[in-house]
C-alpha positions, 0 to 999 in steps of 0.5 A, a space after each residue: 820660603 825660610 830655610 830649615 837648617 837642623 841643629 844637632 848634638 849631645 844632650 850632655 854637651 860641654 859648656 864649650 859646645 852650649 856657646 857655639 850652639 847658641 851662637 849658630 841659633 842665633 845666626 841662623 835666627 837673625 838670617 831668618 831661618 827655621 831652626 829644627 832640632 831634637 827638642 832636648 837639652 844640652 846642644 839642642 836647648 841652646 840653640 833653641 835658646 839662641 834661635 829664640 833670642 833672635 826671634 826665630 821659630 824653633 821646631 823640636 821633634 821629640 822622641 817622646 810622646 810628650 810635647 811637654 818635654 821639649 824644652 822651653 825655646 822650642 816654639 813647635 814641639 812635636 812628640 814622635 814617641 819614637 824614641 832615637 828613630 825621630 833623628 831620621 825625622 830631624 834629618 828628613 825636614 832640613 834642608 841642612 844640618 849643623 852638627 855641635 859636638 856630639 855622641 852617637 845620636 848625632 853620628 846617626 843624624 850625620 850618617 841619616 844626613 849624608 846618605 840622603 844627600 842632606 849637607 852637614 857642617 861641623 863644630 867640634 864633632 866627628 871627622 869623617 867624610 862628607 862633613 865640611 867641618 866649620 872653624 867658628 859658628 858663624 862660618 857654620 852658619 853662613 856655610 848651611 845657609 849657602 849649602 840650603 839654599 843650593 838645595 832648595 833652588 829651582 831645578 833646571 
């Protein structure tokens, strides 16, 4: 079974903070992974967009209860209608999560992340405990994907 790696950050990202996003879509879509985000704009489009570019299914979990909403790359929208609770839904079907950037959304995504046991990588976001912060997107994504597959695996 493909990995599920969660991309997560702001709406309102920086352009900076878009290309590392594409970037980590598209690494984690040519290792074949299973892309999970918001379903949004900003950080979650593009790494929808990159996912997508690389053939990639991308799963967005909405907080509205319109699946029309997600934007255009997401290949699986799923309307929650739970407003910023569905973090913890984003959070809950990863195996690992990459955080871009990001406000106070994505520190409940860490934060829902860290207390389940769920890895975090960064680019560009907060520093605090627990998240093993990356230099470039592609280290982002060989990290998660490493750190997915650790969970994954088969216990003794």
């Amino acid at each position: 079974m493909a990995p599920y790696v969660a991309v997560i950050g702001a709406s309102r990202a920086t352009a900076e903070q878009q290309a590392l996003a594409e970037a980590v879509g598209a690494g984690l879509g040519r290792a074949g992974a299973i892309v999970v985000c918001g379903g949004g704009p900003g950080v979650m489009e593009a790494a929808s967009r990159g996912a997508a570019s690389a053939g990639a299914t991308v799963v967005g979990i909405l907080p509205g209860e319109d699946r029309a909403h997600a934007n255009r790359w997401v290949s699986v929208a799923i309307a929650t209608g739970m407003g910023e609770l569905r973090n913890g839904l984003v959070i809950r079907a990863c195996d690992c999560a990459i955080a871009v950037g990001g406000a106070y959304g994505t520190l409940s995504e860490i934060a829902l992340a860290l207390a389940q046991g769920v890895p975090v990588i960064g680019l560009q976001t907060w520093d605090i405990g627990g998240i093993e912060l990356a230099p470039d997107p592609d280290t982002a994504v060989a990290r998660a994907l490493a750190l997915a597959g650790e969970r994954r695996a088969p216990r003794p």
